[in-house]
C-alpha positions as CSV (number, residue, x, y, z in Angstrom):
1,X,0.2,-9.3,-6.5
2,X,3.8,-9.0,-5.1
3,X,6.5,-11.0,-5.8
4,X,9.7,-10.5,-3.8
5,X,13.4,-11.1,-5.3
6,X,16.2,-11.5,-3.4
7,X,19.5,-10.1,-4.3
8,X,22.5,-11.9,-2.3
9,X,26.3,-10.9,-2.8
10,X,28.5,-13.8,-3.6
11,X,32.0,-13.3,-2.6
12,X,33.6,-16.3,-3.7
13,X,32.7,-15.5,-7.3
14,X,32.2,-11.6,-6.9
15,X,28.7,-11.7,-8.3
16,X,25.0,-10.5,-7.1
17,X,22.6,-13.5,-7.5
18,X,18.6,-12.7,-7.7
19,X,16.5,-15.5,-6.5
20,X,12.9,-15.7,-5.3
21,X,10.4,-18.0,-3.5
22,X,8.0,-16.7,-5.5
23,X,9.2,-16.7,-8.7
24,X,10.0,-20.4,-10.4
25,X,12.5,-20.5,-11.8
26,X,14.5,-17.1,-11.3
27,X,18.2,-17.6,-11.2
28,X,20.4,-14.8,-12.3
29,X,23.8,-13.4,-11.5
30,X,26.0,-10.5,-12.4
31,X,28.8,-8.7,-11.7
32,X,27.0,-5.1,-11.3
33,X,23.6,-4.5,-9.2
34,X,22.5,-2.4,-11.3
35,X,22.8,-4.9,-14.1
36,X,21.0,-7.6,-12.2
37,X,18.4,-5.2,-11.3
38,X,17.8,-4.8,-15.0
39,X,18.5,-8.3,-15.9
40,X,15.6,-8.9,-13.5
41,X,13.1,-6.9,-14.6
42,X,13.3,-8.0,-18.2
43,X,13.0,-11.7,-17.3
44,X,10.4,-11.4,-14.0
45,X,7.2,-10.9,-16.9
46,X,8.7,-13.8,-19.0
47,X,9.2,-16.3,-16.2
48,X,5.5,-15.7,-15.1
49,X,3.9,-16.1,-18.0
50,X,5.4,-19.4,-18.7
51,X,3.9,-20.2,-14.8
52,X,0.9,-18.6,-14.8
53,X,-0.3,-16.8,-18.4
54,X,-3.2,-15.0,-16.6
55,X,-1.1,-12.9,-14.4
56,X,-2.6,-9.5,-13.5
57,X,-0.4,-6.9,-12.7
58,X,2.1,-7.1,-10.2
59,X,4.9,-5.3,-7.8
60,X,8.5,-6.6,-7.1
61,X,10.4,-6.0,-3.9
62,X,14.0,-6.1,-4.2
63,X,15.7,-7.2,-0.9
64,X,19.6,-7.0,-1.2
65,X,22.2,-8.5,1.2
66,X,25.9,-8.4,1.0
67,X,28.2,-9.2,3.9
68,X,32.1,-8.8,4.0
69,X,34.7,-10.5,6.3
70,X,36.7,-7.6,8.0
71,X,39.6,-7.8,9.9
72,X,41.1,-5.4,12.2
């Protein structure tokens, strides 16, 4: 099974956020990508066997956006 988070850049609070269709319940944030990656992996397992105990094993796909304003 794959599940697919999606890592979006807030720049109001200067923060990744992962959330996923696929995943109830994911809703993380950090300062540092590489923190939320981590942050991610830990809780992905935890969060599906809450939803679904009988979960074989599975792949994540990370999909990251950020977009800046620039000005010339």
């Amino acid at each position: 099974m794959e599940y697919i988070v999606n890592f979006t850049w807030d720049n109001e609070a200067n923060v990744w956020i992962a959330t996923s269709d696929d995943i109830p319940g994911l809703v993380l944030e950090s300062g540092s990508f590489d923190a939320l990656l981590e942050r991610t992996r830990f809780a992905v397992p935890e969060l599906l066997a809450l939803n679904a105990p009988k979960t074989q094993p599975f792949f994540l796909t990370f999909m990251s956006k950020r977009q800046e304003r620039m000005s010339l």
